[in-house]
N, C-alpha and C positions, 0 to 999 in steps of 0.2 A: 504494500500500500504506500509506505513513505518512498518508494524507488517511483513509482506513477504521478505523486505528488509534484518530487522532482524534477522528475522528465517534463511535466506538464507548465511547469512554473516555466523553466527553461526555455520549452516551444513558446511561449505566452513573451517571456521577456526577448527573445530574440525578433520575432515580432513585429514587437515595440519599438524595438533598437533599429531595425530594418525601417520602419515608417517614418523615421526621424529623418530631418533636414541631411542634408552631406555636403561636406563645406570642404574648400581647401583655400588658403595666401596663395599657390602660385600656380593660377591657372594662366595664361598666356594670351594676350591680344597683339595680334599684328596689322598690322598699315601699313597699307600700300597704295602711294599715292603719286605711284611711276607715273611717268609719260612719253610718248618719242621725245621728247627733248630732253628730257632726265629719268635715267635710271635708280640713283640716288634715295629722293624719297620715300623711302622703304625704312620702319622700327618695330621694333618688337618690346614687347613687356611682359616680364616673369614675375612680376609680383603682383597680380590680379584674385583678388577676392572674389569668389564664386561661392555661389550657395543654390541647391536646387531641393525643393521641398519634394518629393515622391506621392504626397499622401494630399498635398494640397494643390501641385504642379504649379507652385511659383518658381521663378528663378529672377536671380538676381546676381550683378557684379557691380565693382568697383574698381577704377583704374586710375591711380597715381599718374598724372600727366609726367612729372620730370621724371618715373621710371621706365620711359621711352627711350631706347638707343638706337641711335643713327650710326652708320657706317660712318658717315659724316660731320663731326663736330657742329659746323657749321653750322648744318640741317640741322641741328639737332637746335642750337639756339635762337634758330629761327623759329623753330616748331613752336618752342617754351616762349617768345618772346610775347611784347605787348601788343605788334601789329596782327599775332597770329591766334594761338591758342589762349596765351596768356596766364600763363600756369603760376603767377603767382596770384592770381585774382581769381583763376578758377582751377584749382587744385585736382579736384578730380571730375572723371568722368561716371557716369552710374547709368546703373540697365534696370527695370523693373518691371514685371512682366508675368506671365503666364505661361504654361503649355497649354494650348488651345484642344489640343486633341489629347489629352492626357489616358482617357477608355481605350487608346489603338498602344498604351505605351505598359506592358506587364513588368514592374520591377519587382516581383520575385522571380522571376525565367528571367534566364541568361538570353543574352539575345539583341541583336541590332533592332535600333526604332527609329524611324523620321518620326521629326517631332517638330508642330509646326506651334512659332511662338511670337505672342504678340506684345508689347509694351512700350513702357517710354526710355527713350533715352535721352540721357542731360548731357551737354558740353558744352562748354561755353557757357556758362548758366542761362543756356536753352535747353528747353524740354519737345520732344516731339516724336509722335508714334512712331513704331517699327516692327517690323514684319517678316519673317524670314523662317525657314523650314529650317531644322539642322538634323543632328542625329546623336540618343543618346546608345551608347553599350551596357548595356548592366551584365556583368562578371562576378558571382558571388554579392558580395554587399558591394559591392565598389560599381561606381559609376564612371564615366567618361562621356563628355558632351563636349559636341563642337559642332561652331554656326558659322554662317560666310553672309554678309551681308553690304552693303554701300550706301553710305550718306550722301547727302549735296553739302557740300562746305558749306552755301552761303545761307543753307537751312539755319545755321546755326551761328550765325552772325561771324563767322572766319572767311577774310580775306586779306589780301596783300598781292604786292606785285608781283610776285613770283607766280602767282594762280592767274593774275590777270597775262602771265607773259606765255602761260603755257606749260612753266615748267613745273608747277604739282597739279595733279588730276586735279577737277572739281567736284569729280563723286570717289573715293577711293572706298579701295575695299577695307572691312574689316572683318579679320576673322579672330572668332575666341574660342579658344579650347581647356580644357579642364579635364584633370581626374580627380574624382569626388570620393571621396571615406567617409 
């Protein structure tokens, strides 16, 4: 009897453990904001907060603007400057949002899922909807999600002459990936 008790607690507490949030610091966002005229504009960020709810199919991130790296110095102080992103007045970037189709996504089965997800995204301390399909893997308890999607710069009040000359896209892509525990 106490061996069933056990066992039952156990299934019951695993669960529970399983329906929790799963978060990680160093999911990854990259930008890419090439163009025939520059190469260049291209960074990545490895310390990106991610958080995905399972049980309620929220997701959510967070990205440190100055932990963007450039091949480029330069780019890189341009990106953070005041005529562009402006990263000492708007520090980070944030995602808030849903899985839309959360019933086509099984996180107790292991198993690749498109997962199509809707919410807001702030930059620039602008906010404005976004839309995009990605995919998550659930492997045991561990998740892994990643999404590709593209903004308009001037959605979000970023411009300079660099964009007016050509040489950063004006929709670049961004992509964010994550493994989740």
């Amino acid at each position: 009897m106490k061996k069933s008790i056990l066992v039952i607690a156990l299934v019951a507490a695993t669960g529970a453990m399983f329906a929790q949030k799963k978060t990680t610091t160093s999911g990854t966002v990259n930008f890419d904001a090439t163009t025939s005229l520059d190469q260049l504009p291209k960074a990545e960020n490895k310390t990106v907060i991610v958080a995905i709810d399972p049980k309620k199919g929220s997701v959510a991130f967070e990205v440190v603007m100055k932990n963007f790296t450039f091949g480029n110095p330069r780019i890189q102080e341009h990106f953070n400057g005041p005529r562009w992103l402006d990263s000492e007045k708007f520090p980070t970037a944030t995602f808030k949002g849903n899985i839309t189709n959360l019933a086509a996504i099984d996180f107790k089965k292991d198993g690749t899922y498109d997962a199509d997800v809707a919410g807001d995204l702030t930059i620039h301390g602008v906010t404005k909807p976004v839309k995009t399909t990605g995919k998550i893997v659930v492997a045991g308890k561990a998740l892994s999600a990643n999404a590709d999607f593209s903004i308009k710069l001037e959605d979000y009040g970023v411009d300079g002459p660099q964009i007016a000359a050509g040489k950063i896209s004006k929709e670049p892509k961004i992509t964010v990936a994550a493994d989740l525990q």
